[in-house]
KOLBA-550577 format. One record per atom (N, C-alpha, C): residue in three letters; atom name; x, y, z. Coordinates in Angstrom, 3 decimals, m for minus. Each point is the difference from the previous one (the first is absolute). Layout:
N
+-----+------+----------+----------+----------+
: res : atom :       xx :       yy :       zz :
+-----+------+----------+----------+----------+
: ALA :   CA :        X :        Y :        Z :
...
+-----+------+----------+----------+----------+
This chain:
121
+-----+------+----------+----------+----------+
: res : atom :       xx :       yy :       zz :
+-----+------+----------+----------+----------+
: UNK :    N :   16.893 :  m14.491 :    3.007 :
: UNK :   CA :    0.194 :    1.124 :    0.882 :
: UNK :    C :    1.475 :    0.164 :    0.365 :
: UNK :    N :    0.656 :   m1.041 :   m0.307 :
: UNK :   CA :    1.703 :    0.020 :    0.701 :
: UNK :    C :    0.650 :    0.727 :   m1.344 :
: UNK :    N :   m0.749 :    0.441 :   m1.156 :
: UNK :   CA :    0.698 :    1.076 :   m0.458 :
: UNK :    C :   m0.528 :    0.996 :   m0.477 :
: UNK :    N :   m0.748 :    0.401 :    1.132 :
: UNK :   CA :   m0.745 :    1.261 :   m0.465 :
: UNK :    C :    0.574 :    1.355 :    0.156 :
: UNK :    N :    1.174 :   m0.011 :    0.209 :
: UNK :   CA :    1.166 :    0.652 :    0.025 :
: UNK :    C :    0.437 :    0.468 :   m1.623 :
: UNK :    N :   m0.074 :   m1.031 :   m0.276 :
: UNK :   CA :    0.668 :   m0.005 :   m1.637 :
: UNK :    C :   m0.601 :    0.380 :   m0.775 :
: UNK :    N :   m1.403 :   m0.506 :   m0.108 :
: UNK :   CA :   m0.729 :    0.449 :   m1.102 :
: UNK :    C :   m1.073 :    1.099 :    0.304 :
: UNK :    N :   m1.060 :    0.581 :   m1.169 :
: UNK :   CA :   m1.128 :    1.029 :    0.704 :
: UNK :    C :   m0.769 :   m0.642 :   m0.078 :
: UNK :    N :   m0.572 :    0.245 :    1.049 :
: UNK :   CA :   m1.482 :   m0.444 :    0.535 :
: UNK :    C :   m1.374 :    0.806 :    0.496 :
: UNK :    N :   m0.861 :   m0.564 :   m0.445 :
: UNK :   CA :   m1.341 :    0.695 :    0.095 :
: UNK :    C :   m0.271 :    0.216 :    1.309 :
: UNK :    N :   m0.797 :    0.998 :    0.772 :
: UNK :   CA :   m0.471 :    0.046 :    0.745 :
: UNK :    C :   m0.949 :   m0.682 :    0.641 :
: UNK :    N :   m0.530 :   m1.419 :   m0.060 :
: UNK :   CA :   m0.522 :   m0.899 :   m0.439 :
: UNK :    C :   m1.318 :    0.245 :    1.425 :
: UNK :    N :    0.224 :    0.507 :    0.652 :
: UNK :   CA :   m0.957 :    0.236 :    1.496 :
: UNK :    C :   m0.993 :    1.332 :   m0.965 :
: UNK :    N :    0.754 :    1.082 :   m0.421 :
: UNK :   CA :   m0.566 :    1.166 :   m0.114 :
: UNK :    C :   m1.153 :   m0.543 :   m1.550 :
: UNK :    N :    0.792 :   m0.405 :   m0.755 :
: UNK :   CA :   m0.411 :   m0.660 :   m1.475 :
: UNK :    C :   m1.521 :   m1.042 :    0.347 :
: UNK :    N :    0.283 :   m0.855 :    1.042 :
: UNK :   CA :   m1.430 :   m0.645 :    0.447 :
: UNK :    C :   m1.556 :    1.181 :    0.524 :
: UNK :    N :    0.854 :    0.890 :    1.034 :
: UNK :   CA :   m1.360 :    0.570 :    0.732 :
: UNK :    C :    0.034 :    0.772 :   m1.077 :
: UNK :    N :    0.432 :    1.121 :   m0.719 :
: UNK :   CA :   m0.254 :    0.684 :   m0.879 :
: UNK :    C :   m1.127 :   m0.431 :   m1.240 :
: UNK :    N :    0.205 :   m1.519 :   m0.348 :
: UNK :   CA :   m0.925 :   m0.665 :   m0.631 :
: UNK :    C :   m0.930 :   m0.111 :    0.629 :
: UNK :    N :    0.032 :   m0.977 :    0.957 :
: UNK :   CA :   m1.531 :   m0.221 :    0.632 :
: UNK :    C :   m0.759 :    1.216 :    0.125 :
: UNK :    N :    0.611 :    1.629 :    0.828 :
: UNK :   CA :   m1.165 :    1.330 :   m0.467 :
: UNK :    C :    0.056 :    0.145 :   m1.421 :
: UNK :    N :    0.427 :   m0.121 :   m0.709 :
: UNK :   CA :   m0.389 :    0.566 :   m1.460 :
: UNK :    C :   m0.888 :   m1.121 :   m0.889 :
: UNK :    N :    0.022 :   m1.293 :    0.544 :
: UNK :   CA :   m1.386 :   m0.930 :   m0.368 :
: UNK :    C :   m1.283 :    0.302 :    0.764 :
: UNK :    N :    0.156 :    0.113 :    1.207 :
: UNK :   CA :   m1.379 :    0.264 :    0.825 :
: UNK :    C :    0.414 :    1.093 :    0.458 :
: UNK :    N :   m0.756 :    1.484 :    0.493 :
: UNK :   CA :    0.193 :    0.925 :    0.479 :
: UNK :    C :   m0.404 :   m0.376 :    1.717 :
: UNK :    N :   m0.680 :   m0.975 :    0.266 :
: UNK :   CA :   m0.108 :   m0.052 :    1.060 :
: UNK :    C :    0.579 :   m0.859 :    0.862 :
: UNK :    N :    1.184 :   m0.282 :   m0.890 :
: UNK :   CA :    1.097 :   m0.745 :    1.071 :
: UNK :    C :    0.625 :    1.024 :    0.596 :
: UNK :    N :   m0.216 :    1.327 :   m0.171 :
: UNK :   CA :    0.588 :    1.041 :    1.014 :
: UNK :    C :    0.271 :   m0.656 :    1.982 :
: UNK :    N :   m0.889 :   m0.456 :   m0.011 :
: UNK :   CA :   m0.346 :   m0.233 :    1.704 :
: UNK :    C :    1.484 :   m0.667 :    0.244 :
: UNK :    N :    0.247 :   m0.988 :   m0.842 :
: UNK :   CA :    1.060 :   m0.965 :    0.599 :
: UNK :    C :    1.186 :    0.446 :   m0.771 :
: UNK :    N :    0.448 :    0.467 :   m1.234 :
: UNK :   CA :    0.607 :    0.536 :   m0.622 :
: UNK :    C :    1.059 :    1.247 :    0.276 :
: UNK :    N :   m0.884 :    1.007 :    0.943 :
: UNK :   CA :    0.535 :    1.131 :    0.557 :
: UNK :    C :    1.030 :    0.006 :    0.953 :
: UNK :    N :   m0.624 :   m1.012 :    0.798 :
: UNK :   CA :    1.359 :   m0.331 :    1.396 :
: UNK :    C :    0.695 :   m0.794 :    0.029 :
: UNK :    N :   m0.154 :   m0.811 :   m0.961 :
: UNK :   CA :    1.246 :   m1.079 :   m1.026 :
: UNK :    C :    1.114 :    1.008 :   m0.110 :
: UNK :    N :   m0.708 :    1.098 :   m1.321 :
: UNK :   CA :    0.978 :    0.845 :   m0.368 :
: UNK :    C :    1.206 :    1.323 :    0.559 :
: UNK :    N :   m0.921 :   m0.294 :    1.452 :
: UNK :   CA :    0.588 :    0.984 :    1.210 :
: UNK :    C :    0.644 :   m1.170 :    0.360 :
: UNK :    N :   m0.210 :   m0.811 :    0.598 :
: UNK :   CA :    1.522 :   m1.006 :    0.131 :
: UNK :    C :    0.896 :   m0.681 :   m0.606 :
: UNK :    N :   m0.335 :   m0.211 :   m1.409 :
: UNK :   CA :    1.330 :    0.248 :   m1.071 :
: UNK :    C :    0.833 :    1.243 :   m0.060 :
: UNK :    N :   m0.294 :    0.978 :    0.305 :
: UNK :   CA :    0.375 :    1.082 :    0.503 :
: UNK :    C :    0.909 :   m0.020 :    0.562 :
: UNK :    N :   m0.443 :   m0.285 :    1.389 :
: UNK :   CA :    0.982 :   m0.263 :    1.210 :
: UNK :    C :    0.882 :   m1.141 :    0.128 :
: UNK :    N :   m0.170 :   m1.084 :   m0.813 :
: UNK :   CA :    0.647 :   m0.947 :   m0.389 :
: UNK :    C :    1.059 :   m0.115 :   m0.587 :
: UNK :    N :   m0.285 :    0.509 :   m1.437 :
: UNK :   CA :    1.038 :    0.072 :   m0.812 :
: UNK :    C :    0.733 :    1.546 :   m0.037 :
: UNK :    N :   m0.364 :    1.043 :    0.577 :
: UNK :   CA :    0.257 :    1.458 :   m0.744 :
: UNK :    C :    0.477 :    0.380 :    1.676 :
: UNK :    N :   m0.500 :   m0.588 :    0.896 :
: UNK :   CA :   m0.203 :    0.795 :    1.364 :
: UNK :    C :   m0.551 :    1.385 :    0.205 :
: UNK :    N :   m0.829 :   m0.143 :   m0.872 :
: UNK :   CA :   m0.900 :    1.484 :    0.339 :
: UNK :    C :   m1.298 :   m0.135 :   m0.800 :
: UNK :    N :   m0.862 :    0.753 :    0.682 :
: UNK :   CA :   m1.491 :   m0.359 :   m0.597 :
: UNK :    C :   m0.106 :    1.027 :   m1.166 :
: UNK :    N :    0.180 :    0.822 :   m0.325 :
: UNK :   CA :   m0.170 :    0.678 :   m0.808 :
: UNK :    C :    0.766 :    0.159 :   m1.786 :
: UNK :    N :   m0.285 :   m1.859 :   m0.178 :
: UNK :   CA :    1.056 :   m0.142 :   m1.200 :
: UNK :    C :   m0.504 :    0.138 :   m1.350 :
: UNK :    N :   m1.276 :   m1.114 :    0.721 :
: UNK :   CA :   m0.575 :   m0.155 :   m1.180 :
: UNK :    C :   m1.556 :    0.142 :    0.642 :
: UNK :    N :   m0.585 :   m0.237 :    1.639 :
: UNK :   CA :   m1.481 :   m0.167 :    0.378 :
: UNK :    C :   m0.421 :    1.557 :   m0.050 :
: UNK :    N :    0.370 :    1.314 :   m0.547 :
: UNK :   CA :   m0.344 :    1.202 :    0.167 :
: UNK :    C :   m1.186 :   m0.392 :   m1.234 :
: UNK :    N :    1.079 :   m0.187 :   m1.383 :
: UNK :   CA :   m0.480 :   m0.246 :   m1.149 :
: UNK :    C :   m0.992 :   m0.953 :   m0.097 :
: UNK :    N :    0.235 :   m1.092 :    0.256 :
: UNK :   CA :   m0.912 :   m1.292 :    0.375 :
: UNK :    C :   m1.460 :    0.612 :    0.508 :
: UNK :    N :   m0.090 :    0.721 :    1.018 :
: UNK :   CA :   m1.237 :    0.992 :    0.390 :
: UNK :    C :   m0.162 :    0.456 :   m1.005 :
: UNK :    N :    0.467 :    1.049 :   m0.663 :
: UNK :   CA :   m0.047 :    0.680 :   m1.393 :
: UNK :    C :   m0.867 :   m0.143 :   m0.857 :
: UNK :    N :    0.807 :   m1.699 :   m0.044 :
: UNK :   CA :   m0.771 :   m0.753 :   m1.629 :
: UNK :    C :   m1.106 :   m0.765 :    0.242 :
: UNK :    N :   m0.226 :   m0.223 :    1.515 :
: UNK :   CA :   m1.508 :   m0.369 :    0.752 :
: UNK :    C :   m1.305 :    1.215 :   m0.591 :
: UNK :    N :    0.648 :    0.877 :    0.979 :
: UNK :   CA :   m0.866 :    1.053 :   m0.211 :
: UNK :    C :   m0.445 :    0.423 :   m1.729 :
: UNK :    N :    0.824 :   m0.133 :   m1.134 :
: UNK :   CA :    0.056 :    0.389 :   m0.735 :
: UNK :    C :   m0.748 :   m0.793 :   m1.097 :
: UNK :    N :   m0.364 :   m1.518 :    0.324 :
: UNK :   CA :   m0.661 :   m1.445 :   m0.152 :
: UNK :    C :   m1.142 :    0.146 :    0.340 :
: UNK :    N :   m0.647 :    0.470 :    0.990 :
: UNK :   CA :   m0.574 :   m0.350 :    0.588 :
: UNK :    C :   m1.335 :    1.507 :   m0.542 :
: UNK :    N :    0.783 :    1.377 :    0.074 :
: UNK :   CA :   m0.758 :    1.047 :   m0.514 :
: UNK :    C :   m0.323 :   m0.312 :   m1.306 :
: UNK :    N :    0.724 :   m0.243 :   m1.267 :
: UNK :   CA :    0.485 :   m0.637 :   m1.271 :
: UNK :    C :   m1.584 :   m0.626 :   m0.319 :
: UNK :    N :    0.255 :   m1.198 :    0.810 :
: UNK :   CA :   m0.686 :   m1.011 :   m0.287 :
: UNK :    C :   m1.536 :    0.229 :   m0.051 :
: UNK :    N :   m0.185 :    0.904 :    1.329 :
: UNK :   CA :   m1.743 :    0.494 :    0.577 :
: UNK :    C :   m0.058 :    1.233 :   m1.396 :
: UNK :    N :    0.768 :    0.518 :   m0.356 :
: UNK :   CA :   m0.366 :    1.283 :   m0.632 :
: UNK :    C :    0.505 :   m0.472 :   m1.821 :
: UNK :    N :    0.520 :   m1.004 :   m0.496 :
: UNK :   CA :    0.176 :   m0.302 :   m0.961 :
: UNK :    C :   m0.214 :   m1.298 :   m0.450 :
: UNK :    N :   m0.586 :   m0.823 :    0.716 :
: UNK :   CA :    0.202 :   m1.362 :    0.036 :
: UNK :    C :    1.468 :   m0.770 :   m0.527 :
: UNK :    N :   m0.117 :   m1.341 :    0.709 :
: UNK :   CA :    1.240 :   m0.408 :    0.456 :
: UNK :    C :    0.582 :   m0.460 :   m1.593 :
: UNK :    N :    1.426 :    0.552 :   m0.048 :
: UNK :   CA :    0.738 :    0.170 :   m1.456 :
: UNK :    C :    1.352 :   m0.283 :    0.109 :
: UNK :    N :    0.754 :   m0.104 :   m1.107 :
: UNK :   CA :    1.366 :   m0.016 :   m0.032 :
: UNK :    C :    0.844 :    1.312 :    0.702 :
: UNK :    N :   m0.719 :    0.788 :   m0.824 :
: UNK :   CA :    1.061 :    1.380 :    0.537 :
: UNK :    C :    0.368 :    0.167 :    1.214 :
: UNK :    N :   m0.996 :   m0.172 :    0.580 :
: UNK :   CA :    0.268 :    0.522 :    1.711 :
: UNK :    C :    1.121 :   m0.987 :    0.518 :
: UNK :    N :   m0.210 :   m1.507 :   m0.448 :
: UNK :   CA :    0.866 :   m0.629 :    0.446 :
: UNK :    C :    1.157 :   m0.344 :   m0.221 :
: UNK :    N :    0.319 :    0.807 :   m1.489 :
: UNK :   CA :    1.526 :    0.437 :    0.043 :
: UNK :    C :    0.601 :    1.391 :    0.364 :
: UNK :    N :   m0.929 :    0.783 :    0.378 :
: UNK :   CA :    0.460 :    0.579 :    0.604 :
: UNK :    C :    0.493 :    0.137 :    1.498 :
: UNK :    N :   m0.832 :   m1.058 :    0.678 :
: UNK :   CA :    0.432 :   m0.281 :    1.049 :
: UNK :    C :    0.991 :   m1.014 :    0.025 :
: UNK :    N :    0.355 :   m0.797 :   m0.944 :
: UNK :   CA :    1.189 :   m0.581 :   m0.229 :
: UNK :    C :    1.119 :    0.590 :    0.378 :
: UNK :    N :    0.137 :    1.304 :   m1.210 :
: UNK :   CA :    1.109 :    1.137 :    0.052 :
: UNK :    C :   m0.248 :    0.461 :    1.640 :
: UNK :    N :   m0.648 :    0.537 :    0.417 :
: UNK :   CA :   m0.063 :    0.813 :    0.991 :
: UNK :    C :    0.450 :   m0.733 :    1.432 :
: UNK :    N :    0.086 :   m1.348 :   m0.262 :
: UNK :   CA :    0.657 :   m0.819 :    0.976 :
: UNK :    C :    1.780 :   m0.412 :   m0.397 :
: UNK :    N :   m0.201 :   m0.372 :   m1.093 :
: UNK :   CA :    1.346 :   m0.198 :   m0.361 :
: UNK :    C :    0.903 :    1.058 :   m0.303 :
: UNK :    N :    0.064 :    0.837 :   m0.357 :
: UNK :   CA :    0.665 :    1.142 :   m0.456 :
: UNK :    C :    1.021 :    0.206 :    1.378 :
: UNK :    N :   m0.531 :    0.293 :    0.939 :
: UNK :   CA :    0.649 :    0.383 :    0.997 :
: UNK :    C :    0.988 :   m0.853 :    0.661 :
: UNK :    N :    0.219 :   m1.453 :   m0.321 :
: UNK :   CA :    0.658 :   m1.048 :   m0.208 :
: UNK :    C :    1.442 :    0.935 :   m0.732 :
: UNK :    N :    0.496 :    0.761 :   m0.828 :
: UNK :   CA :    0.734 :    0.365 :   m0.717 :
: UNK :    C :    0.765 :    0.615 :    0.910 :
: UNK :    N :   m0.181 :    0.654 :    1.391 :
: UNK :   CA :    0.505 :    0.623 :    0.817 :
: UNK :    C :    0.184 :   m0.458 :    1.300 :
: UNK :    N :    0.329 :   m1.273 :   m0.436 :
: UNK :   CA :    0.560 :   m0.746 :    1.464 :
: UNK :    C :    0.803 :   m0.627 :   m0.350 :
: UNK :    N :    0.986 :    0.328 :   m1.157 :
: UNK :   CA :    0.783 :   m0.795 :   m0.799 :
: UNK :    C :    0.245 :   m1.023 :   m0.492 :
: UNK :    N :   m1.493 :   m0.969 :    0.075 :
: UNK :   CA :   m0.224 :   m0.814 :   m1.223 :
: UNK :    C :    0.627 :   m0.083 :   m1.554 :
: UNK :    N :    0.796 :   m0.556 :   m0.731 :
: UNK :   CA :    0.028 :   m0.417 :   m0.634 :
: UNK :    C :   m0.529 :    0.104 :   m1.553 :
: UNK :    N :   m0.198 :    0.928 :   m0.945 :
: UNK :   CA :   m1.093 :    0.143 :   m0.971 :
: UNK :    C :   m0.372 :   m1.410 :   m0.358 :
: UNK :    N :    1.104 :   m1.141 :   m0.308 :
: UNK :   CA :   m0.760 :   m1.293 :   m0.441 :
: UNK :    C :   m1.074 :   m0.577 :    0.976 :
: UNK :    N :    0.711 :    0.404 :    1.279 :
: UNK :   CA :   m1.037 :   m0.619 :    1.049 :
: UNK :    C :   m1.062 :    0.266 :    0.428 :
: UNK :    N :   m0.402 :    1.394 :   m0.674 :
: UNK :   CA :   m0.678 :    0.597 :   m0.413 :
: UNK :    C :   m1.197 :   m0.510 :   m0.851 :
: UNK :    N :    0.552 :    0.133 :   m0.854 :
: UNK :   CA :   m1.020 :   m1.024 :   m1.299 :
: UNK :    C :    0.023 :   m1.231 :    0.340 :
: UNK :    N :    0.316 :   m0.550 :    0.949 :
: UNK :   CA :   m0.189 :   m1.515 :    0.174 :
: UNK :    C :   m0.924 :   m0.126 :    1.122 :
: UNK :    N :    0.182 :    1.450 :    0.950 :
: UNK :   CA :   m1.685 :   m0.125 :    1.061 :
: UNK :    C :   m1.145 :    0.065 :   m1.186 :
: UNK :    N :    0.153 :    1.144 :   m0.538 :
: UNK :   CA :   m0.917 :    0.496 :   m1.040 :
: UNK :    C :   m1.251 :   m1.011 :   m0.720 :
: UNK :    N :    1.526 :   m0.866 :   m0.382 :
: UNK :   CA :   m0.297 :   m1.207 :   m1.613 :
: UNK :    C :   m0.540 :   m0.565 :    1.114 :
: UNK :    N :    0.047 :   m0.720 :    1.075 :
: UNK :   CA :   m0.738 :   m1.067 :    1.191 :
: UNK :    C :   m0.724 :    0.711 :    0.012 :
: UNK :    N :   m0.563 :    1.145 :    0.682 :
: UNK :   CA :   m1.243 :    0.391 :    0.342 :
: UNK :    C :   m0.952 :   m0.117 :   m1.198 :
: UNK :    N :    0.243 :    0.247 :   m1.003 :
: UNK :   CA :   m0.692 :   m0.125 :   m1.162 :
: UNK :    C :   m0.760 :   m1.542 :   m0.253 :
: UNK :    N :    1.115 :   m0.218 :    0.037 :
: UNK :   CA :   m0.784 :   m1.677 :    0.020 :
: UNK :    C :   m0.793 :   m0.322 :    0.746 :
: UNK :    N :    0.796 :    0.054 :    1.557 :
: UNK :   CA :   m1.048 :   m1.120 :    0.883 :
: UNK :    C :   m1.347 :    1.342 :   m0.123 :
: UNK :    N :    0.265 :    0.974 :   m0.469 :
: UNK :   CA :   m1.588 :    1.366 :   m0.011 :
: UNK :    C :   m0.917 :   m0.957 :   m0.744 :
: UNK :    N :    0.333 :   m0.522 :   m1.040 :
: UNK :   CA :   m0.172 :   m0.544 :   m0.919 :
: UNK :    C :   m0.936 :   m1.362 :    0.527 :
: UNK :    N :    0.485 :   m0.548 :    0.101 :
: UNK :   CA :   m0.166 :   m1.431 :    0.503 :
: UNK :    C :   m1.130 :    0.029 :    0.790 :
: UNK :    N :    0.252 :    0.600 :    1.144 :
: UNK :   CA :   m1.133 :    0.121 :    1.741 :
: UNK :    C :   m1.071 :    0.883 :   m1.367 :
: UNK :    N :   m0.027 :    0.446 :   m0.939 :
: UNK :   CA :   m1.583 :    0.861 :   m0.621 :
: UNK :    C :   m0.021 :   m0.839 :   m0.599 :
: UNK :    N :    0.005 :   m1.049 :   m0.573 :
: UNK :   CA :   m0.039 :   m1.171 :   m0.817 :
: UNK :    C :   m0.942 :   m0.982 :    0.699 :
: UNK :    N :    0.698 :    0.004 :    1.374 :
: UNK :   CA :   m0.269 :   m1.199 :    0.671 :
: UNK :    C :   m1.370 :    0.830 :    0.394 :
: UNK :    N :   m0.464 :    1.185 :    0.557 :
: UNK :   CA :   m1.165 :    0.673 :    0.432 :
: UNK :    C :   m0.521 :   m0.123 :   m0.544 :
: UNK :    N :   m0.188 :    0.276 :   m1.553 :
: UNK :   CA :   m0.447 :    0.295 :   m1.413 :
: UNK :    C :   m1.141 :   m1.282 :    0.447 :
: UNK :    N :    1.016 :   m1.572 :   m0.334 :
: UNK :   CA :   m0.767 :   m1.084 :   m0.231 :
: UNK :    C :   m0.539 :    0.101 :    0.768 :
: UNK :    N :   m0.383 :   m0.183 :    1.700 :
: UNK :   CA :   m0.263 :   m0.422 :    1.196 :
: UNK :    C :   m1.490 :    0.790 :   m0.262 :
: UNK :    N :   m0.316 :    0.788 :   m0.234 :
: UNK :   CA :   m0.883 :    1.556 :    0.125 :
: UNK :    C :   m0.847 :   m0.330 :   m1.763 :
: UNK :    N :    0.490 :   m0.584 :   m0.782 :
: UNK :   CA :   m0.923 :   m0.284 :   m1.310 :
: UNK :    C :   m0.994 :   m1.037 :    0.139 :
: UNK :    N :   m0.966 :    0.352 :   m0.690 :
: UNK :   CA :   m1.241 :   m0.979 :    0.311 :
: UNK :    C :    0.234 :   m0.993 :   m1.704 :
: UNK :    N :    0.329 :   m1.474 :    0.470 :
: UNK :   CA :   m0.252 :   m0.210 :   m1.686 :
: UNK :    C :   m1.250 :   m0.050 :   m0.404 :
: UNK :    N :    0.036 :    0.278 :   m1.825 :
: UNK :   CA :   m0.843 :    0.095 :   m0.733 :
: UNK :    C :   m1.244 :   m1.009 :   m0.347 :
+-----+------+----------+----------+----------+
């Protein structure tokens, strides 16, 4: 952290909750007001990234009841959270480096659900 000055760095707060809703849709509950106080945390204003964050709730959550639960929706709510990251003068690498993290740990936490939730054979 003593040179996080120097190099780019991921958004590593936004990159976690962003994963955890896009593995379970119903981590909304705890997820939402995380993302309203990363907000106010890092940006000092709520309206940075938790407008979108609602957005890609809502958009998960209709998705899911009316299409069953899929990839698409959840990159689109990817984009629809991150994108707006581009206009708070982030960084493009730092950019792709929230991105590339969210991807993963997305990755990982549906992995880890996946097993937990399978009945073996």
């Amino acid at each position: 952290m003593a040179f996080s000055g120097l190099f780019a760095q991921p958004d590593w707060s936004l990159a976690l909750l962003l994963a955890a809703l896009l593995s379970d849709r119903r981590n909304w509950f705890w997820v939402l007001p995380s993302l309203f106080f990363h907000d106010l945390v890092l940006y000092w204003s709520p309206l940075v990234t938790f407008p979108f964050g609602l957005i890609a709730a809502i958009i998960l959550m209709y998705a899911d009841t009316r299409l069953a639960p899929g990839q698409q929706q959840r990159w689109l709510g990817l984009l629809v959270v991150c994108l707006p990251l581009l206009n708070t003068g982030i960084s493009l690498f730092s950019w792709l480096l929230t991105v590339s993290l969210c991807i993963v740990i997305w990755s990982y936490l549906s992995s880890k659900r996946e097993k937990v939730y399978v009945e073996p054979a």
